[in-house]
N, C-alpha and C positions, 0 to 999 in steps of 0.2 A: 929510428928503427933500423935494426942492422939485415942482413936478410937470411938469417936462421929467424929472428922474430915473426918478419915476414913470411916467412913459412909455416911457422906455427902458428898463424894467422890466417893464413891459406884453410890450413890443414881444418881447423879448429870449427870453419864454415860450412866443410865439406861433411854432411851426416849422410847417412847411406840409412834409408826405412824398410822398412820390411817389404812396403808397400811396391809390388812388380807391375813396372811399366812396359816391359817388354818378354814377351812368353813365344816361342817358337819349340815345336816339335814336330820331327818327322820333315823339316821343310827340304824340297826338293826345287833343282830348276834345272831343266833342258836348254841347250840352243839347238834345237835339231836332234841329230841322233848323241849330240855330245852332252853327258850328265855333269854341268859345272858344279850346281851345289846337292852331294849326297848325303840326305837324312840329317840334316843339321838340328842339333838341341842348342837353346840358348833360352836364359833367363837374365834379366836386369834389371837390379831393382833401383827404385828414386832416390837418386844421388849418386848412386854406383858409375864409374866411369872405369870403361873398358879399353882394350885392345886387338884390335885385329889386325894379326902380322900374317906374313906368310911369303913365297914367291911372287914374282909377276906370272899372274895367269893364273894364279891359285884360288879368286872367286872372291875375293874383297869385296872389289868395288860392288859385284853383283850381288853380294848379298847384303848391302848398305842400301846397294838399291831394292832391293826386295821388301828390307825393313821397313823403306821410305815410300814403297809401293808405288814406285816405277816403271816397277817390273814385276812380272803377274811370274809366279809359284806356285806348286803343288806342296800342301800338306797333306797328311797322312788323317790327320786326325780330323781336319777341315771336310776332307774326302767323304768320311763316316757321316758325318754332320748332317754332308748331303744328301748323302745316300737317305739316312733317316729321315730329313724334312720333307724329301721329296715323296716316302714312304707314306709318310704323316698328311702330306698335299694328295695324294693320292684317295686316301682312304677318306678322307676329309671330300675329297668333289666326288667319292662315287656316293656315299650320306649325300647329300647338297643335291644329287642327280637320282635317287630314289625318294627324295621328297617331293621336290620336285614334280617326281611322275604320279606322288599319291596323291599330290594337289591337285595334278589335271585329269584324273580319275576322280576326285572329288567333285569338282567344277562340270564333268562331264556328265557325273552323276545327277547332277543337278541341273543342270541344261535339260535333260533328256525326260527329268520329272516335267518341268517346267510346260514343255513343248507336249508330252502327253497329258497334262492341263488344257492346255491349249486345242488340244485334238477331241473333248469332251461334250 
C-alpha cells in the first residue's frame, strides 16, 4: 500500500454524523478582571476534528480546558437555566410550604376536636 492509498484509507474511516457531541454558546471565562474567553460559539459534531490556532495567550489551552471542565465558565445560556430552575425551586417549596401549613391546620383541627371530646 503506497501512502496516497493509505490515505485514502485514513480518510474513508473518518465519517463525520450529524450527531453533536460538543455544543457551546455564549461561553465565557474570567481570571480576574481579565475576559480570556469572550462569548465563544462552538459546535462539533461525531467524527468531526477541529482546530484551534491562534497566538500564545489567545485562550486555547483555556478553552480545551473549559471543554474538558477543568475549569469552571460562565455561559449565557446556562445563566437562564438557572435563573429559571431556581424560579421553578422556588415556587415549587413555597406549594410544599403551604401544604405543609394546611396539614398542620388539619392535624390541629383535629387535635383540638379530639381534646374537646375529652373535655365532655
Amino acid at each position: 500500500m503506497n501512502a496516497s492509498q493509505a490515505k485514502t484509507n485514513v480518510k474513508s474511516k473518518m465519517k463525520v454524523s450529524d450527531e453533536v457531541v460538543i455544543e457551546i454558546s455564549s461561553m465565557n471565562k474570567w481570571f480576574g478582571h481579565f475576559h480570556v474567553l469572550r462569548d465563544i460559539d462552538l459546535i462539533v459534531n461525531k467524527g468531526e476534528r477541529i482546530v484551534i490556532c491562534g497566538p500564545s495567550g489567545s485562550g486555547k489551552s483555556t478553552l480545551i480546558r473549559c471543554i474538558n471542565r477543568l475549569e469552571d465558565y460562565e455561559l449565557l445560556s446556562k445563566k437562564i437555566d438557572e435563573i429559571k430552575n431556581n424560579k421553578e425551586l422556588e415556587e415549587r417549596k413555597q406549594i410544599e410550604f403551604s401544604e405543609k401549613i394546611d396539614e398542620l391546620n388539619q392535624e390541629t383541627d383535629t387535635l383540638l376536636e379530639e381534646i374537646d371530646k375529652w373535655q365532655t
